[in-house]
Structure formats: structure tokens, C-alpha cells
C-alpha positions as CSV (number, residue, x, y, z in Angstrom):
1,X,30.2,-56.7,-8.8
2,X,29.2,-54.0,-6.1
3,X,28.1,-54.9,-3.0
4,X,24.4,-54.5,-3.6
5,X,24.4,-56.6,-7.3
6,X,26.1,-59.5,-4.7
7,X,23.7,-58.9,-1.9
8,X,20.5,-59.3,-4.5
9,X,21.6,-62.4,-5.5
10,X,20.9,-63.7,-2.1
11,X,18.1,-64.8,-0.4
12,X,18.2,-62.2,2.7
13,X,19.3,-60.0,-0.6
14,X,16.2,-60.8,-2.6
15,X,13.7,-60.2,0.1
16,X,10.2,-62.5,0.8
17,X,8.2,-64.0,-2.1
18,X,5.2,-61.7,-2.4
19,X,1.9,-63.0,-2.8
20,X,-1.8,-61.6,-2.6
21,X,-4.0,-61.8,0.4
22,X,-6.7,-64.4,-1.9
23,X,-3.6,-66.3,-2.7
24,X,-2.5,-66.7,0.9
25,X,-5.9,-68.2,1.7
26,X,-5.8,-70.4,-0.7
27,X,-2.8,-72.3,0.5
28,X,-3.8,-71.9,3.9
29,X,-7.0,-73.6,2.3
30,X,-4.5,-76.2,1.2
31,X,-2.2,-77.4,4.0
32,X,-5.3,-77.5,6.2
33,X,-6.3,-80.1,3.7
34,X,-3.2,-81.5,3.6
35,X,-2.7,-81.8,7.9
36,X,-6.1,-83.6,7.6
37,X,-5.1,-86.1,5.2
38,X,-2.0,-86.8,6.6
39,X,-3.1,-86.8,10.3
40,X,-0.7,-84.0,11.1
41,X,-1.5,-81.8,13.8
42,X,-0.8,-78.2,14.1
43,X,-1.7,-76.6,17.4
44,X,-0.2,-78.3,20.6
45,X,-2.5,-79.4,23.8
46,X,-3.1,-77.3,26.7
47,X,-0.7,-79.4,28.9
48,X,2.1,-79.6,26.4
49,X,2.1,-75.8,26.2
50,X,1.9,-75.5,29.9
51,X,4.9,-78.0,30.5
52,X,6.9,-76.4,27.8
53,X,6.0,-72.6,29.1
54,X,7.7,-73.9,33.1
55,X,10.7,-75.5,31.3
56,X,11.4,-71.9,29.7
57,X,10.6,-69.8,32.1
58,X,14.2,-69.5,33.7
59,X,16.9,-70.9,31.9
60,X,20.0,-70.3,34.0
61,X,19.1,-71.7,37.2
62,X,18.3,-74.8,35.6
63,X,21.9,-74.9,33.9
64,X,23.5,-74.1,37.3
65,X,22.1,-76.6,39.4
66,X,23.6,-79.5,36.4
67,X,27.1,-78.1,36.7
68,X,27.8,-80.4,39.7
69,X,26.9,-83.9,37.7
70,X,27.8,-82.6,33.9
71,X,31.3,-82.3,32.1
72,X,31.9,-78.1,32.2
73,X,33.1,-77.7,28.5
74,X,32.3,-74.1,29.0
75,X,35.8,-72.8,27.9
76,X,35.9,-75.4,24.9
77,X,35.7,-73.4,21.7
78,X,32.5,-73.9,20.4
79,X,30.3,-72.8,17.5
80,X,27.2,-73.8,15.6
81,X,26.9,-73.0,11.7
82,X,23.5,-73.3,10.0
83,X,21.4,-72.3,7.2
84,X,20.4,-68.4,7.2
85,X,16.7,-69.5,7.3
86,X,17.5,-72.1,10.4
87,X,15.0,-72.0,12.8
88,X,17.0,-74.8,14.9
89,X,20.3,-74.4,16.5
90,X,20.5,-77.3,18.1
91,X,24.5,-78.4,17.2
92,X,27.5,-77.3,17.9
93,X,31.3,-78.6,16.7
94,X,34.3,-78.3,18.6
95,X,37.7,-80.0,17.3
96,X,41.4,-80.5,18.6
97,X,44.5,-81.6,16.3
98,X,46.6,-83.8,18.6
99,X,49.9,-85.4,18.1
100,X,48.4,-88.3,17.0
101,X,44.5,-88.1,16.4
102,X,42.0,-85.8,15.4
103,X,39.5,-85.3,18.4
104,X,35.9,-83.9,16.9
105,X,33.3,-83.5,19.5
106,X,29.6,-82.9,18.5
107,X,27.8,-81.1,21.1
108,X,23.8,-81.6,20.7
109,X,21.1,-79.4,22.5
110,X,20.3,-82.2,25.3
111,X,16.4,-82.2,24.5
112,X,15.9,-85.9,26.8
113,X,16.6,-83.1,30.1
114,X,13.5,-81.4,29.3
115,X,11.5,-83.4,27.1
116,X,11.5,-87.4,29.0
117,X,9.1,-90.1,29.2
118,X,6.1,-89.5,31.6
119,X,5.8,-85.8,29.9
120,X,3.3,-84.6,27.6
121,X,5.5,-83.0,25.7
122,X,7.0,-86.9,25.2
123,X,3.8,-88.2,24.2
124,X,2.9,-85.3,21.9
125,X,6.5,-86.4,20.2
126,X,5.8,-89.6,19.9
127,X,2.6,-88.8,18.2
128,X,3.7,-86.3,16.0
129,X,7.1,-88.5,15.1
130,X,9.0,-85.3,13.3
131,X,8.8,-81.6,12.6
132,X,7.2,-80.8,9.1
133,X,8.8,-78.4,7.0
134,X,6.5,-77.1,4.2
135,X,8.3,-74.1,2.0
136,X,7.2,-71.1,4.0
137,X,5.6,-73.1,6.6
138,X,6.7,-75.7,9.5
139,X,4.6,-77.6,11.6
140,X,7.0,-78.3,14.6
141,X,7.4,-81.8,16.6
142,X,7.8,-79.9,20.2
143,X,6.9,-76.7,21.3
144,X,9.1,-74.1,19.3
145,X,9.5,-72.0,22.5
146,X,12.5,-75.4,23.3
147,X,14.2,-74.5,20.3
148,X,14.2,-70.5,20.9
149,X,15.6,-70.9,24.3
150,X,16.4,-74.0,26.3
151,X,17.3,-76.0,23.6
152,X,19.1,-73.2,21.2
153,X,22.9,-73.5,21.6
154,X,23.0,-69.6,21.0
155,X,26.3,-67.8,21.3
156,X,27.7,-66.3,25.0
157,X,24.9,-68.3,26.9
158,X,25.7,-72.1,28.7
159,X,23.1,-74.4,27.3
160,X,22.8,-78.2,28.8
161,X,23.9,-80.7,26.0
162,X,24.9,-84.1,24.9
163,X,28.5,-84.5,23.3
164,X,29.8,-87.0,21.3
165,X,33.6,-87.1,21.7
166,X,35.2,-88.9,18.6
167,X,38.8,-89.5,18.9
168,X,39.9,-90.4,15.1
169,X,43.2,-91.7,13.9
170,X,44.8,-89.0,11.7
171,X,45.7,-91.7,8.7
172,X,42.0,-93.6,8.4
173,X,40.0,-91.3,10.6
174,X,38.6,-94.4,12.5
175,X,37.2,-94.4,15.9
176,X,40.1,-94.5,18.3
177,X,37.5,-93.6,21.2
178,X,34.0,-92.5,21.5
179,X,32.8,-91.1,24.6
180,X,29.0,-90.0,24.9
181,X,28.2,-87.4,28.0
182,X,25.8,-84.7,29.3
183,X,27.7,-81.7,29.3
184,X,27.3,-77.8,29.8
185,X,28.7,-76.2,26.7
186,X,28.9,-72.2,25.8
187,X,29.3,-71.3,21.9
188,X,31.6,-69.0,21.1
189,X,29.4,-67.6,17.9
190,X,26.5,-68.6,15.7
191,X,27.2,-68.8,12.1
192,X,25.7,-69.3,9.1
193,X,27.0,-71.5,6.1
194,X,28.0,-68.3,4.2
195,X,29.8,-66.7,7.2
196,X,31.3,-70.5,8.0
197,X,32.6,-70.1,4.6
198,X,34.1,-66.6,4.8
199,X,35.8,-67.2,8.2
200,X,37.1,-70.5,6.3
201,X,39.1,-68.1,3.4
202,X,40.1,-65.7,5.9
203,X,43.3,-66.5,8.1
204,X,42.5,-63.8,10.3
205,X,39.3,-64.2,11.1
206,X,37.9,-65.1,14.2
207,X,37.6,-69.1,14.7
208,X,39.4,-69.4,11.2
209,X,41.7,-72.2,12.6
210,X,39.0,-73.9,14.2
211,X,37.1,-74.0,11.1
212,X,39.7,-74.6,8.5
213,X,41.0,-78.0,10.6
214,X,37.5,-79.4,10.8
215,X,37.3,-78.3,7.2
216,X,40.6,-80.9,6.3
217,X,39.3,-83.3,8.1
218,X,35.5,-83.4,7.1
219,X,36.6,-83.1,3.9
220,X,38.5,-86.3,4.1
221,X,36.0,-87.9,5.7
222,X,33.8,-87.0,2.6
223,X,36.5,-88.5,0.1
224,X,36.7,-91.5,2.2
225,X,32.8,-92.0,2.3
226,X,32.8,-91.6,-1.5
227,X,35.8,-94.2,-2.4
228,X,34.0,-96.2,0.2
229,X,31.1,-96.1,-2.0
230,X,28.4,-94.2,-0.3
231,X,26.0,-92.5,-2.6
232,X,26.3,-88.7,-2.6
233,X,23.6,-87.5,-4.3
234,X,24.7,-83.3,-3.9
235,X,28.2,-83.4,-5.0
236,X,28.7,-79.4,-5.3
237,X,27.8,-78.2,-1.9
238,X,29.7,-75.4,-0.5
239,X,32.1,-76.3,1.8
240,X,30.0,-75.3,5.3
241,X,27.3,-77.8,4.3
242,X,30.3,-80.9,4.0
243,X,31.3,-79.8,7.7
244,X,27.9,-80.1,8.9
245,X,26.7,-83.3,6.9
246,X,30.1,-85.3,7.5
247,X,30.6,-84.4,11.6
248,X,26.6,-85.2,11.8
249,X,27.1,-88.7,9.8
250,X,30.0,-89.7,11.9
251,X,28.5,-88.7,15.5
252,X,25.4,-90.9,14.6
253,X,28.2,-93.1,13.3
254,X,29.4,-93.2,17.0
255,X,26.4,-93.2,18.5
256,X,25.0,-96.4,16.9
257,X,28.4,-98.0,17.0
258,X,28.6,-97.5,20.7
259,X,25.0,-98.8,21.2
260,X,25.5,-101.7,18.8
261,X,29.0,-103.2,19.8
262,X,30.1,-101.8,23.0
263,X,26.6,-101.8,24.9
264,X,25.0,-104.7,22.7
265,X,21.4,-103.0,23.1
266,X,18.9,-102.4,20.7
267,X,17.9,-98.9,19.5
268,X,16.1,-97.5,16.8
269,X,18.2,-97.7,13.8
270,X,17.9,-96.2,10.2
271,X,17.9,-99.4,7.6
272,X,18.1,-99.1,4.2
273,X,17.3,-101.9,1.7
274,X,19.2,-102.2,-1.6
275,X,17.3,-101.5,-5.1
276,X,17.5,-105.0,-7.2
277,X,20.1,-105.6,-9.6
278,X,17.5,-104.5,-12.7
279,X,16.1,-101.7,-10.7
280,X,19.8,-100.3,-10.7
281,X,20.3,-101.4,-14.7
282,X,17.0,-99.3,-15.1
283,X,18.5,-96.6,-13.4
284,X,21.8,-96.3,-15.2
285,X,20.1,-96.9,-18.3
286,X,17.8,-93.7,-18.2
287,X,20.9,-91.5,-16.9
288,X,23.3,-92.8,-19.5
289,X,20.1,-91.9,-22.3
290,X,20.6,-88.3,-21.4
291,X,21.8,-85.5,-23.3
292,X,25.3,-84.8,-22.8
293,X,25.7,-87.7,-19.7
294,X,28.2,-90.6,-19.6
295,X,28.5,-93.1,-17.0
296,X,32.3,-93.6,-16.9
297,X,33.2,-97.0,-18.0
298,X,35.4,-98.0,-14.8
299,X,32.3,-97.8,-12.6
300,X,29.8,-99.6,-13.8
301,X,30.3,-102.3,-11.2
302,X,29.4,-100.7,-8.4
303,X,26.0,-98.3,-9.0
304,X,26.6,-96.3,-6.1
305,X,30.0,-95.0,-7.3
306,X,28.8,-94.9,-10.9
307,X,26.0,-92.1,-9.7
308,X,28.7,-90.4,-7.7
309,X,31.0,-90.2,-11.2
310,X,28.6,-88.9,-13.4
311,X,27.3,-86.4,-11.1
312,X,30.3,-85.0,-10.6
313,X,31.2,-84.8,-14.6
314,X,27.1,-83.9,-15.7
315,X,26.2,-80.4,-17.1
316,X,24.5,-78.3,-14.6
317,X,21.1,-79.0,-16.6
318,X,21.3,-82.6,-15.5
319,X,21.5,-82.9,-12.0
320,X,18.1,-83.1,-11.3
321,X,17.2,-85.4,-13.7
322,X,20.3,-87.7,-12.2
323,X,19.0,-87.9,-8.8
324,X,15.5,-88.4,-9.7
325,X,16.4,-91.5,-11.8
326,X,18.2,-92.4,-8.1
327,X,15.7,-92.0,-6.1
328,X,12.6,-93.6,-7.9
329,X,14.5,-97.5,-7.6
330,X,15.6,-97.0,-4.4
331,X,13.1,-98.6,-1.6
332,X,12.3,-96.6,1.2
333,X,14.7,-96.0,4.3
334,X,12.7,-97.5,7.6
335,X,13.4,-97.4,11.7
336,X,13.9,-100.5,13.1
337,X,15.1,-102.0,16.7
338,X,17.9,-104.2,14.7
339,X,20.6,-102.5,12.4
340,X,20.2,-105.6,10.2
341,X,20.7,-105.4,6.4
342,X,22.5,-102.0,7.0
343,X,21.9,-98.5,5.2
344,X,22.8,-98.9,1.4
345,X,22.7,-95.6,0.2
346,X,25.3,-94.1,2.9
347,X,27.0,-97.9,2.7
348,X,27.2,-98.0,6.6
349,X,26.9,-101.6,8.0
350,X,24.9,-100.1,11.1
351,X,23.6,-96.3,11.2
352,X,20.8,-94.6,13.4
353,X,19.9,-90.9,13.9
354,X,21.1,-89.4,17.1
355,X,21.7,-85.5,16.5
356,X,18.5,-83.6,15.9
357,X,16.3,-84.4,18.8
358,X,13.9,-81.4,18.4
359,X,12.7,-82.6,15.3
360,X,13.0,-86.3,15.1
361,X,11.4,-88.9,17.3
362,X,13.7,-91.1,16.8
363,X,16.8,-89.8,17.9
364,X,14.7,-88.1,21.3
365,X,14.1,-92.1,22.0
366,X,18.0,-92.5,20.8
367,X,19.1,-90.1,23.6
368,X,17.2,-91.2,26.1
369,X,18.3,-95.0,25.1
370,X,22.1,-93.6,25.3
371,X,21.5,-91.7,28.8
372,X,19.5,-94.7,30.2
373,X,20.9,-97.1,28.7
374,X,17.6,-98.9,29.0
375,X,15.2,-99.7,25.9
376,X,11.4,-99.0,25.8
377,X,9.7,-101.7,26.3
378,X,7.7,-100.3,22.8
379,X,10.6,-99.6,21.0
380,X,9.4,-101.8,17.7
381,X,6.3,-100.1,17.9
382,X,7.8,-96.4,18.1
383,X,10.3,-97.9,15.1
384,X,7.0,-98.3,13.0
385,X,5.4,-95.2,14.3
386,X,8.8,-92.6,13.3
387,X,9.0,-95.1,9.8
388,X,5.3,-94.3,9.3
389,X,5.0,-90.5,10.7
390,X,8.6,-89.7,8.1
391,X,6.3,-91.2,5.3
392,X,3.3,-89.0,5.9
393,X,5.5,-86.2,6.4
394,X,7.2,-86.3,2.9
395,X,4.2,-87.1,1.0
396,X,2.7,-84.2,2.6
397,X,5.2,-81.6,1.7
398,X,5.8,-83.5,-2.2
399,X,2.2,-82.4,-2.2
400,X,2.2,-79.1,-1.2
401,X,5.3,-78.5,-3.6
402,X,3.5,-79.6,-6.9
403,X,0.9,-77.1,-5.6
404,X,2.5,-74.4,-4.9
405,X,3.9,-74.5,-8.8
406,X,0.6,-75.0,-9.8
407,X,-0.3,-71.1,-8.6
408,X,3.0,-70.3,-10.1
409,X,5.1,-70.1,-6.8
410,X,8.5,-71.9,-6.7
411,X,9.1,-73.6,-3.9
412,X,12.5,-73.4,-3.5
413,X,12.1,-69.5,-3.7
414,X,9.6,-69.6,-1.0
415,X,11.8,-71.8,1.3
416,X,14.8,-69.4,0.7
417,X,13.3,-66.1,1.3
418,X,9.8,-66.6,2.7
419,X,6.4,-65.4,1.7
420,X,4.8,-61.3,2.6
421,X,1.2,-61.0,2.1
422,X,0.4,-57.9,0.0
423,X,-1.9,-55.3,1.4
424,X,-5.3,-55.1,-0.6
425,X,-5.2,-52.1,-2.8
């Protein structure tokens, strides 16, 4: 395969998903329908743009003055890996093989140093509750102008942040330690999942050490999750995306088992109720009715790790049809001040959302809880509000989706590559 055949197969390769200029308005036509049913707004306030335009106006000075009351991890080797269409870099990983633990620390764009209560930019957050993300559109939660400079963890530049230092015993990969800080970090380069991946094969590429160690031990913590009997509903995802989703899972894993055990407050944590025992038999039934499936018969007794099994042994073809049959029984995930009850798909006894403040409400409140330590006063009420705002939000973009393939678009396509308007002829 030349160069070129490889490159086409790729999104950047494939170029934007070309429509007409009468199509364009009609699904401009559409989400403007779709923001008013939802109650989503689009532009932001006067005020919010104001405060957000003196945050950003000179970033440096800012990070200078914090030097004096921050941990300098400046010379820490650092690096952030995301999707090739990411329009947040707001994480970074840095890891350390010790004689006797793993240390993983998860450095995330410290959004609560800008964006605290009293702000409009706060309030605005609280209102909005996430960032929407239609295919070829997003709505955002805070300005954008935070995530293109103060609060993007780009490469050669020192960014304020808030790590979470893990210290992991090599044999279980339990927490040994967690530490939680404000810190000044710098990121040594800005990757995406494919260039994550090719650094990864390469043992002379740059960071390729780095990368290959939280590789083994991500990886493991993967496994683990699995035998554990989490539900893992994307078993073939390329090795970049395990890094990110297992080092994210355990650092809100910290997070929420610092907050819960070793500061005994509340916060706002991510509960996830259990389908009934016949909602899970109505599951496996319609996945063991299709063509070419078999649930193995050693895992029947636990539903989770059944899924997990057969997804990993299905035809290509089936995949989809696998998780859907998952995801209609299972009741929906909710925020709420008391970890009670547990999140059943990930199997985690307490879990809470802690590493992407610029898009989720309630892990901006989760920072602020962790650098305060000191609980709003509203905290059930801005549980309710993220619970009901996350709703909205995916009902919204389910609907826009079944639209755009209506007019013959495929969603997917237009989330990968984008969308040009053709000139009128």
C-alpha cells in the first residue's frame, strides 16, 4: 500500500464531508430546533465573554506569579495524546517505574483557577451543565477561547494544572498513595492516538519508553477491570485509546476515593443502578438469537463478563447489535452527593468524574470540592441539574444523528472529517 492509498483511508486523508449550501441550511434549520427543545444555549452572555476575554489576555504572567504556591513539575516528562479531531487538550500523563511501584500521575488543565464560584463564567457552567458535541458541530460549556489557551496543555508552554499522583503496587496495581495538587506542568509534545501508537512500535522514537510503560501498565489495568467484571462495551480499541480511558478511570478512581474515605465529604458522584435480573435474561436472550453469536457457557453467571466474552469472539457485523441489546436494559447513570449503590457498569463501589473540567459541570464542582475541600451548600441540586443537563444533551445529539441519515449524511463520517459547504454553481 503506497503512502497515499494509506493516507485516504484516513479521516485527515479523506478530507471534509461535502454538502450543498441548501443542505447546510437545513440542518442549521435543525439544531436551532433542536437547542430550543432542549433548552441548550449557544451564544454566551456579554459578561461571560468579557471575563473569559481578561483571563486570556496574558497567559504567562499569570503562570509565573503561581510558581511560588504550586508544585513546579516543569521538568517532569509530560505529554497529552488525543483524537486528531480534539478540540480539548486538557490531560496530560506522566509515569515513573520504581523499584517497587508504578507512580502514574494525571495532570488536568486546572479550569477551578480561572473559572470559580462568584464568576459568570461559573454560573454560565452551571447552567449549561456540559459541552454538546453534535457531528460537525459543538455547543461548548465555557468559552472555547479557555480551551485554546489557558486551559490547553499545549506542548513547550507551562500551563497551571491539577495532578493526580497515583502510586500503584506493581503486583495489583492498588493505590499505595494518592496525592491531589495544583501544579505548573510543561508537555513535552502533543499527540494524537495514531502518533501515540507509532511512537509505541518504535524503540527509537521520541517518548517511546514513556509510552510503552504506561502502555504495560494500562493495559493491565484494563485486564484487571475486565476479570473484575466491568463491562467493556469497545473491546477492539487501538491501544492509545486503552491508555487514555484506563489512566482517566483510575484518576477519578483516586479522586473519589480520596474524597470518600480519606476526607469523608460528599461530592458529586457518578451512580449507576443495576438492570433487573429479567432485564439482563432479555438481554442475553436477543444477543445469543443472533446470527453467528454465542454467549460462552462459563459466563452466564455474571452478565457483565458474559457481554465482555462474546464481544470479544462476535463477527465484526455484530458489534453494534451487541451493545445496543446492552444499552437498552440498562437504567440510566445519574450524579448524586452519595456514592451509594455504586456504578454497575464500570463495577466500581464509588466513582465520580474528576478529569474533564471544560466540558463537564460536574467535575469543575469536583475540583473545586478537592481544592476547597468545602461542599456547596447546593450540591444536591447541582447533582440533579449535571443528571438532567447530560440527559438533554444526549437526546439532543441521538436526534440530530437519526437526522442527519435521514438527508443521507453519516454521522460518524461527519464527526471524523467534518463538513465543507459547496460553492453554488
Amino acid at each position: 500500500m503506497t503512502d497515499q492509498q494509506a493516507e485516504a483511508g484516513t479521516a485527515e486523508g479523506q478530507g471534509p464531508v461535502e454538502i450543498s449550501p441548501d443542505l447546510a441550511d437545513r440542518l442549521a434549520a435543525k439544531r436551532e430546533d433542536l437547542f430550543e427543545k432542549f433548552e441548550i444555549p449557544e451564544g454566551f452572555p456579554a459578561a461571560v465573554r468579557e471575563e473569559a476575554d481578561e483571563i486570556t489576555d496574558d497567559v504567562q504572567p499569570e503562570v509565573e506569579s503561581e510558581l511560588e504556591t504550586r508544585t513546579d513539575l516543569r521538568d517532569m516528562t509530560t505529554w497529552t495524546t488525543d483524537p486528531i479531531d480534539a478540540q480539548d487538550f486538557d490531560d496530560a500523563l506522566s509515569i515513573e517505574e520504581r523499584d517497587d511501584e508504578f507512580v502514574l500521575w494525571v495532570h488536568i488543565a486546572d479550569v477551578t483557577h480561572y473559572v470559580r464560584p462568584g464568576t459568570a463564567m461559573w454560573e454560565e457552567a452551571l447552567r449549561r451543565g456540559n459541552t454538546v458535541y453534535l457531528p460537525g458541530h459543538t455547543v461548548h460549556m465555557l468559552p472555547p477561547i479557555l480551551a485554546e489557551t489557558v486551559c490547553s496543555l499545549v506542548a513547550e508552554e507551562d500551563r497551571l494544572a491539577h495532578t493526580v499522583e497515583m502510586h500503584l503496587d506493581k503486583e495489583t496495581l492498588s493505590f499505595e498513595d494518592i496525592e491531589i495538587y495544583k501544579s505548573v506542568i510543561q508537555s513535552d509534545a502533543r499527540l494524537t492516538y495514531t502518533e501515540a501508537v507509532d511512537r509505541l512500535e518504535d524503540p527509537d522514537a521520541e517518548l517511546h519508553d514513556e509510552i510503552e510503560l504506561v502502555w504495560e501498565v494500562t493495559d493491565q489495568l484494563h485486564e484487571q477491570r475486565k476479570a473484575d467484571g466491568s463491562l467493556v462495551l469497545n473491546p477492539r480499541r487501538d491501544k492509545a485509546h486503552t491508555i487514555i480511558e484506563e489512566a482517566m478511570l483510575k484518576a477519578n478512581k483516586a479522586v473519589t476515593h480520596e474524597l470518600m474515605w480519606n476526607r469523608g465529604v460528599e461530592a458529586v458522584y457518578r451512580v449507576h443502578p443495576q438492570p433487573s435480573p429479567d432485564e439482563w435474561d432479555e438481554a442475553l436472550r436477543e444477543i445469543q438469537e443472533l446470527e453467528g453469536v454465542s454467549i460462552p457457557g462459563d459466563s452466564w453467571d455474571d452478565p457483565r463478563k458474559a457481554v465482555n466474552a462474546t464481544l470479544e469472539q462476535a463477527p465484526e457485523r455484530q458489534l453494534g447489535k451487541i451493545q445496543w441489546a446492552v444499552m437498552k436494559v440498562m437504567p440510566r447513570a445519574k450524579y448524586m452527593n452519595d456514592p451509594f449503590g455504586g456504578h454497575h457498569a464500570l463495577n466500581f463501589e464509588i466513582y465520580g468524574h474528576f478529569t474533564s473540567p471544560i466540558r463537564r459541570m460536574s467535575d469543575l464542582v469536583n475540583h473545586w470540592i478537592v481544592y476547597q475541600n468545602d461542599v456547596p451548600e447546593n450540591l444536591i441540586e447541582l447533582c440533579d441539574r449535571a443528571s438532567e443537563r447530560q440527559k438533554a444533551a444526549e437526546q439532543c445529539e441521538r436526534e440530530y444523528e437519526n437526522f442527519l441519515e435521514e438527508v443521507g449524511l453519516n454521522p460518524d463520517a461527519v464527526t471524523n472529517r467534518g463538513l465543507e459547504i459547496l460553492a453554488d454553481d
